[in-house]
C-alpha positions as CSV (number, residue, x, y, z in Angstrom):
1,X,-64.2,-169.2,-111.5
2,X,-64.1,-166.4,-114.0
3,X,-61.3,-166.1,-116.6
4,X,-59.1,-162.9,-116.6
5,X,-58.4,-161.0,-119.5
6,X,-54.6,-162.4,-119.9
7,X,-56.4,-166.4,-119.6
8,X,-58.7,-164.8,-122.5
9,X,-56.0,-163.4,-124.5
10,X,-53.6,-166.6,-123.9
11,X,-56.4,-168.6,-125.7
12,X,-57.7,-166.4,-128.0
13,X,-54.7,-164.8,-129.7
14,X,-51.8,-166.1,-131.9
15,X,-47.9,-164.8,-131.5
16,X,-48.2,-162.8,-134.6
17,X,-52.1,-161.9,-134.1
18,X,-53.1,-158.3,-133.0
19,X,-53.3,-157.8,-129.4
20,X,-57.0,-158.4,-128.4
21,X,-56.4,-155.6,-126.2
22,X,-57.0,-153.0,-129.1
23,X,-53.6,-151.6,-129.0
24,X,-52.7,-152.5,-132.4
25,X,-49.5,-154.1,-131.6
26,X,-48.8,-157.6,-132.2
27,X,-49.6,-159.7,-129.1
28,X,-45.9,-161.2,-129.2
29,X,-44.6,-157.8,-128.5
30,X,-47.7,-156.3,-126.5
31,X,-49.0,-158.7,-123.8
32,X,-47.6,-162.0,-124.3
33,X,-44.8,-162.3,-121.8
34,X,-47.0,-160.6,-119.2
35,X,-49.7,-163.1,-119.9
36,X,-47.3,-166.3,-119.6
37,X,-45.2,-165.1,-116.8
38,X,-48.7,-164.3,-114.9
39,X,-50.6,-167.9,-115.6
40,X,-46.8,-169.3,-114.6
41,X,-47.4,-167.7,-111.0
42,X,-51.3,-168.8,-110.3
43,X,-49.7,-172.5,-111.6
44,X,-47.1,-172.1,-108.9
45,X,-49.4,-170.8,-106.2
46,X,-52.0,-173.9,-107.2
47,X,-49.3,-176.4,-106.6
48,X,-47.6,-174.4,-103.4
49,X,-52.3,-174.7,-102.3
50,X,-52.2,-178.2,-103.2
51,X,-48.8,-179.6,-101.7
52,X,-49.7,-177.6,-98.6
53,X,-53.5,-179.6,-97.8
């Protein structure tokens, strides 16, 4: 399975890091809450897969 940019960026960058999108925004600020709130969803949909086999 290939990682997504916001699994890359949820490993690679600190709260108070740049954004490793480029923007030149802190990540905290930039793409963080996206990024947490989106890995939050594919964790609910893998346990909504798993409880329904």
């Amino acid at each position: 399975m290939e990682e997504s940019d916001f699994h890359n960026r949820l490993k690679s960058a600190g709260r108070n890091d740049l954004c490793p999108c480029g923007s030149g925004k802190k990540y905290k600020k930039f793409h963080m809450n996206e990024d947490e709130r989106r890995e939050h969803e594919e964790f609910k949909k893998r346990e909504e897969d798993i409880s329904i086999s």
